[in-house]
FIKOLTOR-136569 format. One record per residue (C-alpha): x, y, z; residue in three letters; residue number from 1. Coordinates in steps of 0.001 Angstrom, whole numbers, plus 500000, padded with zeros to 6 digits. Example, Ala and Ser with C-alpha at 12.3 -4.5 7.8 and 13.67 -1.06 7.14 Angstrom:
<node <512300,495500,507800>,'ala',1>,
<node <513670,498940,507140>,'ser',2>,
//
This chain:
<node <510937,843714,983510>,'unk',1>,
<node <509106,842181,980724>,'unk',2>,
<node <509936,838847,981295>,'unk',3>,
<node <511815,836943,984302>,'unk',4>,
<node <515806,836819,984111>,'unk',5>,
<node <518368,834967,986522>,'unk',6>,
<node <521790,835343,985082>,'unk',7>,
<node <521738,837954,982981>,'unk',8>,
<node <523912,840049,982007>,'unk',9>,
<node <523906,844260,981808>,'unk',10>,
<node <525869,846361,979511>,'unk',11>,
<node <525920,849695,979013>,'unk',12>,
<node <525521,851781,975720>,'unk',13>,
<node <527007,854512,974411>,'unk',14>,
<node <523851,856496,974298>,'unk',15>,
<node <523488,855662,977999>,'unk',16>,
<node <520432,853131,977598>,'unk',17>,
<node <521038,848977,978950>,'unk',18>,
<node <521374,846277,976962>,'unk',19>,
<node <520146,843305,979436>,'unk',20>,
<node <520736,839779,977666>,'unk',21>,
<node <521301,836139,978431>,'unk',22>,
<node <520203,833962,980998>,'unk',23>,
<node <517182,832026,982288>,'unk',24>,
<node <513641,832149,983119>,'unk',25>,
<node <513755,830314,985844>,'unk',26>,
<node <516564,828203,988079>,'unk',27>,
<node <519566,829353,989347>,'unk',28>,
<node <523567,829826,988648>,'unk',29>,
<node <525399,826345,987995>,'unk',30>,
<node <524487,822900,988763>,'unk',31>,
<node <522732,822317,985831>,'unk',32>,
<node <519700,823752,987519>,'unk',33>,
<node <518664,826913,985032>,'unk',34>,
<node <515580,825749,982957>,'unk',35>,
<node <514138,828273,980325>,'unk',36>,
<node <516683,829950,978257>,'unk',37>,
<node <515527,833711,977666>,'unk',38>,
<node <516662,834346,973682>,'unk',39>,
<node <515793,837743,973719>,'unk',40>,
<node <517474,840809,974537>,'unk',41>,
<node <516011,844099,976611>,'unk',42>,
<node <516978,847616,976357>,'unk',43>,
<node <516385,849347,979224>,'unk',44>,
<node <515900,853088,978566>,'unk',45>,
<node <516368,854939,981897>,'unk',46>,
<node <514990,858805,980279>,'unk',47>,
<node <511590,856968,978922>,'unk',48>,
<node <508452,857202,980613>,'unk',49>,
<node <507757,855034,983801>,'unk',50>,
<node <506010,851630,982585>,'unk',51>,
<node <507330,852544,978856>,'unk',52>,
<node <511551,851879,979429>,'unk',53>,
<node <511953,848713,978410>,'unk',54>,
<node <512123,847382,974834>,'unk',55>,
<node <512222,843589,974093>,'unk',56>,
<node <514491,842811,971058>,'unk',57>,
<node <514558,840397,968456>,'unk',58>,
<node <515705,836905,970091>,'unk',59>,
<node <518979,834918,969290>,'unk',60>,
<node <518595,831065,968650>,'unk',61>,
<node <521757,829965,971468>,'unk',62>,
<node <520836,829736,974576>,'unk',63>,
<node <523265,831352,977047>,'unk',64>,
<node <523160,830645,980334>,'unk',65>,
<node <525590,830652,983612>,'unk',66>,
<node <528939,832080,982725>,'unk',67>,
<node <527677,834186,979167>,'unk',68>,
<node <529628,837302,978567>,'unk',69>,
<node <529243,840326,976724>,'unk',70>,
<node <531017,843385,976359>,'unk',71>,
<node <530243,847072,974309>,'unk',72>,
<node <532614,847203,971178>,'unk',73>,
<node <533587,850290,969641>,'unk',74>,
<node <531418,850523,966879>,'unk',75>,
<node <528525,850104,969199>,'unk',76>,
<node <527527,846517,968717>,'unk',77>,
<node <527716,844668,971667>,'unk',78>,
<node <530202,840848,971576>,'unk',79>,
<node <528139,837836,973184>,'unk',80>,
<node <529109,834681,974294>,'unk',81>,
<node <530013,831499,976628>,'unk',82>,
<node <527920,829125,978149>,'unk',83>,
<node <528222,826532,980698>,'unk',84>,
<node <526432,825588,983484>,'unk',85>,
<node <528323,822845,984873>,'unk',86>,
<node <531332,821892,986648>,'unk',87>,
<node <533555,821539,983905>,'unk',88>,
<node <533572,821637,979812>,'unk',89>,
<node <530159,818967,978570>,'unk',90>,
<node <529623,819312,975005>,'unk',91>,
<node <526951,816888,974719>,'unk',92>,
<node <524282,814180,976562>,'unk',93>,
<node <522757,817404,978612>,'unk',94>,
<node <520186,819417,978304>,'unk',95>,
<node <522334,823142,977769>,'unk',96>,
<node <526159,821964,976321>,'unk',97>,
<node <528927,824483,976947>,'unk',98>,
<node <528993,826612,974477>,'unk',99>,
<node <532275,828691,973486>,'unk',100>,
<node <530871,830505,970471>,'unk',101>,
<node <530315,834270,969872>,'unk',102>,
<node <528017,835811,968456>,'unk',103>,
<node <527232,840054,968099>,'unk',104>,
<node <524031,841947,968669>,'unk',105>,
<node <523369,845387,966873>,'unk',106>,
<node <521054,847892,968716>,'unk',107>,
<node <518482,850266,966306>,'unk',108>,
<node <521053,852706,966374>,'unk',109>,
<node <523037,850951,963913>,'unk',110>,
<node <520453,851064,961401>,'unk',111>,
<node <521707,851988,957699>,'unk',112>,
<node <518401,854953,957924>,'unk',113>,
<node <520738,856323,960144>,'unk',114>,
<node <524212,856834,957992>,'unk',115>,
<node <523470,860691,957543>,'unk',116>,
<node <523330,861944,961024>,'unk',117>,
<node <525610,859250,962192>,'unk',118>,
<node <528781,861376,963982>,'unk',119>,
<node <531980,860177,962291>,'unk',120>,
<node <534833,861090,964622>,'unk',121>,
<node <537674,863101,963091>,'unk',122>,
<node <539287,864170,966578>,'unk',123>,
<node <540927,863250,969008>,'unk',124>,
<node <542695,860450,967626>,'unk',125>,
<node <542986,857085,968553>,'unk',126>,
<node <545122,856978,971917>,'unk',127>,
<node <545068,860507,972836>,'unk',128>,
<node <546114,860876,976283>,'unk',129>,
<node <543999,863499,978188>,'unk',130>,
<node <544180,865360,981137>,'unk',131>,
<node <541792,865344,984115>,'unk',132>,
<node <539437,868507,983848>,'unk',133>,
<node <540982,869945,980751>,'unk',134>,
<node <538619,871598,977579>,'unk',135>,
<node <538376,868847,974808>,'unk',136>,
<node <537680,870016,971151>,'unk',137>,
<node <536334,866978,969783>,'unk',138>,
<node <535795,867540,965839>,'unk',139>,
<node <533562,865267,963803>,'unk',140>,
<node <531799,864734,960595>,'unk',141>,
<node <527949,864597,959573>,'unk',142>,
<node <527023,864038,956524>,'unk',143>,
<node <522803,864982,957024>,'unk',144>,
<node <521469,867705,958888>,'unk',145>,
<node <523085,868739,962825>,'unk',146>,
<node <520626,869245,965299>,'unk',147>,
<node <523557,871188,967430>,'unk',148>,
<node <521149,870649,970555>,'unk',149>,
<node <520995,867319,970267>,'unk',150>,
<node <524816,866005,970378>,'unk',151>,
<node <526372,864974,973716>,'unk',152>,
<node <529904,863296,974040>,'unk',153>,
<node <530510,860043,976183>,'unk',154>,
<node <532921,858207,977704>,'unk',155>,
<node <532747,854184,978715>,'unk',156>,
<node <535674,852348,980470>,'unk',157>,
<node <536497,848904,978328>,'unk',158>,
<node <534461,846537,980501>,'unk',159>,
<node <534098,842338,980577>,'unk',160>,
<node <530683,841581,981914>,'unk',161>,
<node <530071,838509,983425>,'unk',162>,
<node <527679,836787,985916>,'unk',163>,
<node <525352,839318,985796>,'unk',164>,
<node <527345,842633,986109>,'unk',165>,
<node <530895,844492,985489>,'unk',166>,
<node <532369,845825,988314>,'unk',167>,
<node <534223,848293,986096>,'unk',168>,
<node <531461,849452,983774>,'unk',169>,
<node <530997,853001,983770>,'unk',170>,
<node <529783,855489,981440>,'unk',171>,
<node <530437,859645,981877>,'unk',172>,
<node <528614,862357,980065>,'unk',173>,
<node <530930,865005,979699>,'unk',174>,
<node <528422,867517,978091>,'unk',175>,
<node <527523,868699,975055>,'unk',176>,
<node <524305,870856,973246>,'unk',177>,
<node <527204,873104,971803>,'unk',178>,
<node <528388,872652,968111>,'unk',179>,
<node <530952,874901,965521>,'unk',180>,
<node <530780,874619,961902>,'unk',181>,
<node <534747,874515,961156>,'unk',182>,
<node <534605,872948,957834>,'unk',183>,
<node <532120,871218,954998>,'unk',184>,
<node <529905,868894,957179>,'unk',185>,
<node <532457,869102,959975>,'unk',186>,
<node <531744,870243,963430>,'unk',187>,
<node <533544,870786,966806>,'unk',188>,
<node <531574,870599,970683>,'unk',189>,
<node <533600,871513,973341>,'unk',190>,
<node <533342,869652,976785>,'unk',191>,
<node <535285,868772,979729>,'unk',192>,
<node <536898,865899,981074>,'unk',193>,
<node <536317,864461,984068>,'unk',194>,
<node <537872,866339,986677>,'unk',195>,
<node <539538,863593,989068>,'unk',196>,
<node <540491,859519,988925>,'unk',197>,
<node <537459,858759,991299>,'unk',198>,
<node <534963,859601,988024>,'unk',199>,
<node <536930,857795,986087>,'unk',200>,
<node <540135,855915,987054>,'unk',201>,
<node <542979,856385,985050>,'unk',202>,
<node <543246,854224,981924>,'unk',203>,
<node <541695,853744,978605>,'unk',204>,
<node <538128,854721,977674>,'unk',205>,
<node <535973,854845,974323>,'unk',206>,
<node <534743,858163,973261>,'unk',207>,
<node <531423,858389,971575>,'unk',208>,
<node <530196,861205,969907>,'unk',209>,
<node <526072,860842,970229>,'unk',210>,
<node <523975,862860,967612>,'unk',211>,
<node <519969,862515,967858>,'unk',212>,
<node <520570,859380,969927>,'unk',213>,
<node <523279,857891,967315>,'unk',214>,
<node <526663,856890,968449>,'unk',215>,
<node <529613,857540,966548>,'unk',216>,
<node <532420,854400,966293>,'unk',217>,
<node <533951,855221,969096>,'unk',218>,
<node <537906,856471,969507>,'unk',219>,
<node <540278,854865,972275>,'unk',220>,
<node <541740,857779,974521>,'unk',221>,
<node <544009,857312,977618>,'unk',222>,
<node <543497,859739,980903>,'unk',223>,
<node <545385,859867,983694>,'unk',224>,
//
């Protein structure tokens, strides 16, 4: 890693990269021990080149340390918070107060140079219910040029990630590289949903539609 990290904590991305945030540079959990406050985000980018997958971000100015947060949100920005590295709730006369404020950190792939290849979701709508291994026709809208090979449709469970980790996060790829021209700018890629509740536990997931690395707002279905 680029720099030294105790608690951290990982999310994952619709596009299947990790956003690794918060924490210190040196210490440990609680007790007022953590020294160091790492401000800057990572994005770890698992289909880069070895020695070439991580990307340091630009830094935040509040320090988050034992018991920060953060959690994906559907239009791809990421919600972080919380801070407190003592027994209870001290707002002042220490070196790291609790902090309860929020704050939200955009990845690149939000950038406005991005609006016309950004995939615009047009269905399924918002709490579909799906069925485990059935065909799903998911129909969106691009405004700039498709690059048909280059769209893949995801899947990430709602997750709360905290002390370093989710024990729910997950993210399924359920295909892609296929694209119909139904309409003006609209297209449809057909894929599959998972095929059983141990890839993905019934419940509610966001669907992303991904287009040259872009993520679409994502759409809440239910499967079961």
């Amino acid at each position: 890693m680029p720099t030294a990290r105790v608690m951290g904590d990982m999310t994952l991305l619709p596009d299947g990269n990790v956003l690794i945030v918060n924490g210190a540079s040196s210490g440990t959990a609680g007790w007022e021990i953590a020294r160091n406050p790492v401000l800057s985000p990572v994005i770890y980018r698992p289909d880069s080149a070895v020695r070439s997958r991580f990307q340091v971000q630009n830094p935040s100015k509040t320090p988050r340390m034992y018991h920060s947060t953060a959690v994906l949100l559907r239009d791809g920005r990421v919600l972080i918070g919380g801070s407190n590295t003592h027994v209870g709730y001290v707002f002042s006369g220490v070196d790291f107060p609790t902090d309860l404020t929020l704050e939200a950190f955009s990845p690149a792939y939000l950038g406005t140079e991005f609006a016309s290849i950004r995939p615009t979701i047009l269905l399924p709508t918002a709490q579909t219910s799906l069925n485990y291994g059935e065909i799903l026709r998911v129909r969106y809208r691009i405004s700039g040029t498709l690059s048909p090979r280059k769209v893949t449709v995801t899947m990430v469970s709602p997750s709360f990630t905290t002390h370093s980790y989710s024990m729910n996060q997950r993210l399924l790829h359920l295909g892609g590289g296929n694209s119909l021209k139904v309409a003006a700018s609209e297209y449809v890629t057909q894929v599959r949903t998972p095929t059983n509740s141990i890839l993905a536990p019934s419940g509610y997931y966001l669907l992303y539609v991904i287009h040259q690395g872009i993520p679409s707002v994502g759409t809440w279905v239910h499967i079961k």
